[in-house]
Structure formats: structure tokens, C-alpha cells
C-alpha positions, 0 to 999 in steps of 0.5 A, spaced: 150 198 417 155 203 417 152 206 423 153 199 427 159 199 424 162 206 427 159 204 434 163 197 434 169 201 432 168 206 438 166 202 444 168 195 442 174 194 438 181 192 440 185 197 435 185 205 437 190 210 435 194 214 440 198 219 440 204 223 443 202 230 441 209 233 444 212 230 438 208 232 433 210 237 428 204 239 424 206 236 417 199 234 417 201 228 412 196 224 418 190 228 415 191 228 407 193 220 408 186 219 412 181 215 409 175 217 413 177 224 413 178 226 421 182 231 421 188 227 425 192 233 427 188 237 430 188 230 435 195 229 435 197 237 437 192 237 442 195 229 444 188 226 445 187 219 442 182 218 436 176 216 439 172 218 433 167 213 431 168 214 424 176 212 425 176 205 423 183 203 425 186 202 419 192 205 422 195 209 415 196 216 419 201 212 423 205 209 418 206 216 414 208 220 420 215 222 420 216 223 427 211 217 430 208 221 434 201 216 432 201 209 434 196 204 432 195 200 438 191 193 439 190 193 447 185 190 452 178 193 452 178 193 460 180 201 463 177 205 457 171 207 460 168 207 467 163 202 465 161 198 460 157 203 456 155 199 449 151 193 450 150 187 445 146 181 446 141 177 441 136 182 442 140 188 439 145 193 441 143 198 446 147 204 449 148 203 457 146 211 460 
């Protein structure tokens, strides 16, 4: 389940985490308080979007960043991807490579 789970979560789900990498101060408050243990400063210094399928949303790193440099965002899933690359029907769930 939990393997589904993360797969919905990278491909599918509305909620991401983005950040601002020029604004963060490496206090690692996003890292110690991350109940899936990603280590979220090392994605903020670098300024990429937590993408991992571990990362379930929550959206705690962002509310115990001083500066606000991670934001838990609920947007569209059209323009993630070049394509669609998780596909769900009634026979299961398959990965379009």
C-alpha cells in the first residue's frame, strides 16, 4: 500500500512542496521537523521542488520555516510532466515509458 501510496503522491496528487532556494538560511528547522525524513534542506539550498515519492504533503516544513522559503502549494496537474506518465484504470496502475 504504501508503495501505491508514494506513486499517487509523486504522479498524481495536487499538493507539492515548492521552494525558494535564494532565501534559505540553512537553519534545517524544514529537515528535523519532516516526518518522512527527507532531508528538505538540501532541496531548498539547491531551490528544487520536492519531488520525492516519500513526501506525503503534509506541508509541516513549511509551517516551521522562518523565512518562508518552502510553500505547500494545491495546483493544477496539467504542466508537471511532458506527459502523462502514471496511468490508472480498473485493471491497475501502470507506468507510461
Amino acid at each position: 500500500m504504501a508503495g501505491y501510496m508514494g506513486l499517487f503522491q509523486r504522479f498524481k496528487s495536487r499538493f507539492r512542496i515548492t521552494t525558494n532556494g535564494s532565501q534559505c538560511i540553512s537553519c534545517g528547522n524544514c529537515s528535523t521537523y519532516c516526518e518522512q525524513g527527507i532531508d528538505v534542506r538540501a532541496y531548498a539550498q539547491k531551490g528544487e521542488n520536492i519531488v520525492r515519492s516519500s513526501c506525503v504533503g503534509c506541508g509541516v516544513c513549511s509551517d516551521v520555516c522562518p523565512r518562508g522559503v518552502l510553500k505547500l502549494e494545491n495546483g493544477p496537474e496539467e504542466g508537471r510532466f511532458d506527459s502523462n506518465p502514471l496511468i490508472i484504470s480498473k485493471d491497475g496502475v501502470k507506468l507510461n515509458m
